[in-house]
C-alpha positions in Angstrom: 5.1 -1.3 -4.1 8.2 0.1 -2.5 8.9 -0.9 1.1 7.8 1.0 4.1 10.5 3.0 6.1 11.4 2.1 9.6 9.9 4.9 10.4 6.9 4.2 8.8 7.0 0.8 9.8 6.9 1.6 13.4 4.2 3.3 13.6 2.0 0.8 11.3 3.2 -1.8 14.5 2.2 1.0 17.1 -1.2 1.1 15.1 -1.6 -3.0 14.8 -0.9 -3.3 18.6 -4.0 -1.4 19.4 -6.3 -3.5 17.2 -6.5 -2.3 14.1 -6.2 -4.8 10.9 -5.1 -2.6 8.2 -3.1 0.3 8.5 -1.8 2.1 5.1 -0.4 5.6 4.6 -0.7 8.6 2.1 -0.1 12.2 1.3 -2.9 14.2 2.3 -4.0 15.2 -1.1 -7.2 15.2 -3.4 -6.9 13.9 -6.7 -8.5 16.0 -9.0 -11.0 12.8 -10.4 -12.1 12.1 -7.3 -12.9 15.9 -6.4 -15.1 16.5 -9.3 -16.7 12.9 -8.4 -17.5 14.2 -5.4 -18.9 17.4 -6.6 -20.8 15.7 -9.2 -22.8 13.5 -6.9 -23.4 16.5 -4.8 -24.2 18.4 -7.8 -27.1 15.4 -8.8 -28.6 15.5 -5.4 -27.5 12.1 -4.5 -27.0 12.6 -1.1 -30.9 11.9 -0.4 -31.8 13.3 3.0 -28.2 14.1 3.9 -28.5 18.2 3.8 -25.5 18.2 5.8 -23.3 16.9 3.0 -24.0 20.5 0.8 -22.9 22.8 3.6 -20.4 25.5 2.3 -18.2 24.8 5.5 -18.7 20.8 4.7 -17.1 20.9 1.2 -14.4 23.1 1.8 -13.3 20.2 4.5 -14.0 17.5 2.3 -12.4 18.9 -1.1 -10.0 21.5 -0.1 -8.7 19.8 4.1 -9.5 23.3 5.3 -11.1 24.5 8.6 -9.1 21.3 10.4 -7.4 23.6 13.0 -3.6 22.5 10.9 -3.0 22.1 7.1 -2.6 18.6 6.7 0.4 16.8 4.8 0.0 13.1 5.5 -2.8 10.7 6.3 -2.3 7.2 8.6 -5.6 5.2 7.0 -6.7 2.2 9.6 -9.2 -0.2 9.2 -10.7 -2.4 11.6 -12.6 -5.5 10.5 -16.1 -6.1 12.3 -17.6 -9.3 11.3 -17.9 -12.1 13.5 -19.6 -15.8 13.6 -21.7 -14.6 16.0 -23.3 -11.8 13.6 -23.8 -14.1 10.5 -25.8 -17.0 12.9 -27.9 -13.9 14.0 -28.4 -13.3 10.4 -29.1 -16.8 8.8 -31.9 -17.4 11.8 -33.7 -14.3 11.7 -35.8 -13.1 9.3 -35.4 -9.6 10.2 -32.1 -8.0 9.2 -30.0 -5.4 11.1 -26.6 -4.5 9.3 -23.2 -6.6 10.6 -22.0 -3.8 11.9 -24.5 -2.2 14.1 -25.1 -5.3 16.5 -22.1 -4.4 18.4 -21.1 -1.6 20.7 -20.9 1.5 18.7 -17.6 2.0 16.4 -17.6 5.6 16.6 -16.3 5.0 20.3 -14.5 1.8 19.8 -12.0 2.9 17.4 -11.8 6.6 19.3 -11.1 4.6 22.3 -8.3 2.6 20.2 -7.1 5.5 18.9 -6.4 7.8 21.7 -3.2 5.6 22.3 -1.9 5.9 18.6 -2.4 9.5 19.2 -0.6 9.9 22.6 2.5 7.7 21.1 2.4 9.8 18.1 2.3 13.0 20.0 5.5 11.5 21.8 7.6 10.9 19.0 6.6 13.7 16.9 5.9 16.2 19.6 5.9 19.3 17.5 3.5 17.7 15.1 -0.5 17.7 15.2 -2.6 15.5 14.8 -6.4 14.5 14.4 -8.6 11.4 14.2 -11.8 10.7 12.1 -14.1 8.1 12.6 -17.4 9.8 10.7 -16.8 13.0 12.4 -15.2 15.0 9.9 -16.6 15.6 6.2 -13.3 13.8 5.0 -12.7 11.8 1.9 -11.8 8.7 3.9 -12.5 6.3 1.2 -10.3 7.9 -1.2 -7.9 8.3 1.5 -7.9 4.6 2.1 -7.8 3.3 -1.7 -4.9 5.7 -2.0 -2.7 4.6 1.3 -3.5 0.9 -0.1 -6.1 -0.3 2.4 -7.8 -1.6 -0.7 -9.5 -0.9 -3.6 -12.8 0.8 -4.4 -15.7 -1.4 -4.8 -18.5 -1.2 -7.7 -20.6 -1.1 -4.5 -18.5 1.9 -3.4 -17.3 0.2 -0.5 -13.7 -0.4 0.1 -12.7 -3.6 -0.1 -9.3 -5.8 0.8 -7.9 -8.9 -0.9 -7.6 -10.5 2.1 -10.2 -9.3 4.6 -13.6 -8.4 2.1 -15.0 -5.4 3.0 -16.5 -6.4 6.3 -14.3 -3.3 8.3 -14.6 -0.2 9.6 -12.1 2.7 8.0 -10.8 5.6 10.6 -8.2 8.1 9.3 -5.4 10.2 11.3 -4.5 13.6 9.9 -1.5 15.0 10.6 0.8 18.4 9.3 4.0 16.1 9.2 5.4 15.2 6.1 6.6 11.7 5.9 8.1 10.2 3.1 5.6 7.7 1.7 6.0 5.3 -1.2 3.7 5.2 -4.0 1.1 2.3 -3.6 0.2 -0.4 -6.7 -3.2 0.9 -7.6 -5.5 -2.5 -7.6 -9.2 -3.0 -8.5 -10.2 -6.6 -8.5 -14.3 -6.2 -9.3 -13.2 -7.4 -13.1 -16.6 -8.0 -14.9 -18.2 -8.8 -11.5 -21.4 -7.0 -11.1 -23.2 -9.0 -8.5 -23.8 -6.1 -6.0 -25.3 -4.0 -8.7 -27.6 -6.8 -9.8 -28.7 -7.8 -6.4 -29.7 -3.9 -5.1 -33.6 -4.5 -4.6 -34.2 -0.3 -5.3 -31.6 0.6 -7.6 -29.2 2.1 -5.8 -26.2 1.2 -7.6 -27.1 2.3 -10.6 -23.4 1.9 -12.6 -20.5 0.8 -11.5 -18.7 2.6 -8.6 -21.3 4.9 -7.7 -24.4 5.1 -5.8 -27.5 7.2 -5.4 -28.0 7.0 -1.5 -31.8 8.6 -2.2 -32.3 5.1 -3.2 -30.3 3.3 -0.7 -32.3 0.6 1.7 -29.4 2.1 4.6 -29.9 5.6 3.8 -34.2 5.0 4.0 -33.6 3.0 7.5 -31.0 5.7 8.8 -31.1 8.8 7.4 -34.8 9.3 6.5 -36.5 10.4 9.5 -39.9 10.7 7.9 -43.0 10.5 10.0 -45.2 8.8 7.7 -42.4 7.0 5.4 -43.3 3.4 5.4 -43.1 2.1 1.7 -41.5 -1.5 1.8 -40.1 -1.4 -1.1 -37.2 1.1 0.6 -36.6 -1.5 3.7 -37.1 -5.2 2.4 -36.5 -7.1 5.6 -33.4 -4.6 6.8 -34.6 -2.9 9.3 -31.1 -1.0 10.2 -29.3 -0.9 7.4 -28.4 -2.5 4.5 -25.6 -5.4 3.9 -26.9 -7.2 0.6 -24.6 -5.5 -1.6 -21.6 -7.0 0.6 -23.3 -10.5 1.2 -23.3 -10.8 -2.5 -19.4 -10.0 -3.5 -17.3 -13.1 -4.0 -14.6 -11.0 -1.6 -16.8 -11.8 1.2 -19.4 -14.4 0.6 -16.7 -17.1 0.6 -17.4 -19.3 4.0 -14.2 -20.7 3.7 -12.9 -17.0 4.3 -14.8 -16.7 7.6 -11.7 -17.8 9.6 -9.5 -15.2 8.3 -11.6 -12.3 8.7 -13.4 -12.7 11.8 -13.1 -9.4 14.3 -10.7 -9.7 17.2 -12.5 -6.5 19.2 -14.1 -7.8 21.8 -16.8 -4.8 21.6 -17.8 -5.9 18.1 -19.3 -9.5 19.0 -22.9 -8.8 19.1 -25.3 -8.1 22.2 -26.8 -11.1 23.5 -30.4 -9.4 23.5 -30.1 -10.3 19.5 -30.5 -13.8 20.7 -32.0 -13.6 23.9 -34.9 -11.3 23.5 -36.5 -12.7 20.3 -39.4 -9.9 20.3 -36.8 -7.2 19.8 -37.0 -7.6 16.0 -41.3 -8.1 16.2 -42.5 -5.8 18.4 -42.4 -2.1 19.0 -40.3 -0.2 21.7 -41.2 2.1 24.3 -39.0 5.3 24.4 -37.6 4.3 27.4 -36.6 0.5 25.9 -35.0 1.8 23.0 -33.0 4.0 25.0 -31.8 1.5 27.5 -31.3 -1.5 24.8 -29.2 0.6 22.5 -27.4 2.6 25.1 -24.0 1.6 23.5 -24.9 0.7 20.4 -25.0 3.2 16.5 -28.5 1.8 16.7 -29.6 4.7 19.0 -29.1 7.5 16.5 -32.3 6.7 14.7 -34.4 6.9 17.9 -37.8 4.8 18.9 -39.9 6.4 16.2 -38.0 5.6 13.2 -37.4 1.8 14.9 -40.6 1.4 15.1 -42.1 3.2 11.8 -38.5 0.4 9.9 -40.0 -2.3 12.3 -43.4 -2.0 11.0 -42.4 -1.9 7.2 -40.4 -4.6 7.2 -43.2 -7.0 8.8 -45.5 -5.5 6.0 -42.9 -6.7 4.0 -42.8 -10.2 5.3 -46.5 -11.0 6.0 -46.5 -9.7 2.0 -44.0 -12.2 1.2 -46.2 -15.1 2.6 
């Protein structure tokens, strides 16, 4: 891989300063394998309860960069890592499971927050340049983005992971309509023969290599489905938010000796002591008016107090089945 410019360089540092653990760059551009991937898992209906993901206005952002207010021509890719000691003790102890990365404050915020600096230094020393962040809030590519600007490599779990820090992080991309002159990045998959996060999936999700069928997906039932009277436990197991088996089980992250290297620096990412404290969080139902207040700052309010409760209830079916 050819060296980054100085000019390039200075902004990965501007970008590092602010807390972010991998920074990588790219030209804002599709390639045409991964555009008719993407089409072909919308085409198969794999999006599950998604909708939004088959708008018109949707795909035209996600395959074609249009509607962004600017034509973009390059792409900063960050990444900021999440996991923490704190999160796997939580884990180990309890016998109900939320995903790593929602028993912190909300990352949609966090990494806005650390990213209106990069902007405002950007907007100084390009100033007739534009620019735009995404953190889940535009219909973007942004894990080809990141396999492309060398943040990693595409998992079999379809989950970008990094030699060095797993794939325990959380990816944000900045758009912009400059043009900077980026060098071509060593294309790297290191999955080999590995298939242990296909053959751990409890419902089937990963069905082949590198792709996924999210109807299926134990995060996608816990999040996305908002059914009234869905309660099969076969779709929740013990998660009941999200869904981290498929990275517990790849050798990138389930080395211990690793947890050193890739523990979270963001202060805002350490989980919330009610995890701890409040043991009857993860066994009881909450009121309306609980949920609201306990999740306040935290992804975890999305779902609302119904669907806690219906995911709660499942996965104690679950567990009083596994007796």
């Amino acid at each position: 891989m050819s060296l980054l410019s100085v000019e390039l360089s200075r902004i990965k540092d501007i970008c590092l300063s602010e807390g972010f653990d991998l920074v990588g760059f790219t030209p804002a551009v599709i390639p045409k394998q991964d555009i008719d991937n993407i089409q072909s898992w919308v085409d198969q209906q794999f999006f599950g309860k998604m909708d939004w993901f088959t708008k018109q206005i949707s795909q035209e952002i996600r395959l074609e960069m249009r509607h962004l207010g600017f034509v973009p021509q390059s792409v900063i890719a960050l990444g900021m890592v999440y996991r923490s000691e704190e999160a796997e003790e939580i884990l180990e102890q309890s016998a109900v499971k939320v995903s790593r990365y929602a028993l912190g404050d909300d990352y949609h915020q966090v990494l806005r927050n650390k990213g209106k600096n990069i902007l405002k230094k950007l907007k100084q020393l390009y100033p007739q340049a534009s620019f735009r962040q995404s953190i889940d809030s535009l219909p973007i590519p942004e894990k080809v983005f990141a396999r492309l600007a060398g943040i990693g490599w595409m998992g079999k779990n379809t989950n970008i992971i990094n030699e060095a820090f797993g794939s325990y992080f959380f990816l944000s991309m900045i758009l912009t309509d400059y043009k900077w002159e980026i060098p071509e990045v060593a294309k790297v998959d290191h999955c080999g023969t590995c298939n242990a996060c296909l053959d751990a999936c409890p419902t089937g999700a990963l069905f082949e290599p590198y792709k996924i069928d999210a109807s299926k997906c134990i995060s996608h039932h816990t999040i996305e489905n908002r059914e009234d009277d869905f309660s099969p436990t076969e779709f929740t197991a013990n998660w009941l938010y999200g869904c981290d088996i498929c990275q517990e089980v790849c050798p990138w992250n389930k080395n211990k000796a690793k947890r050193n290297r890739i523990q979270t620096t963001v202060k805002e990412f350490i989980p919330y002591k009610y995890w701890t404290e409040n043991k009857n969080l993860m066994e009881s139902p909450l009121s309306m008016e609980d949920f609201a207040s306990i999740f306040r700052n935290s992804a975890v309010k999305r779902i609302g107090s119904k669907s806690w409760n219906r995911n709660l209830s499942s996965v104690l079916n679950h567990l009083i089945q596994e007796e």
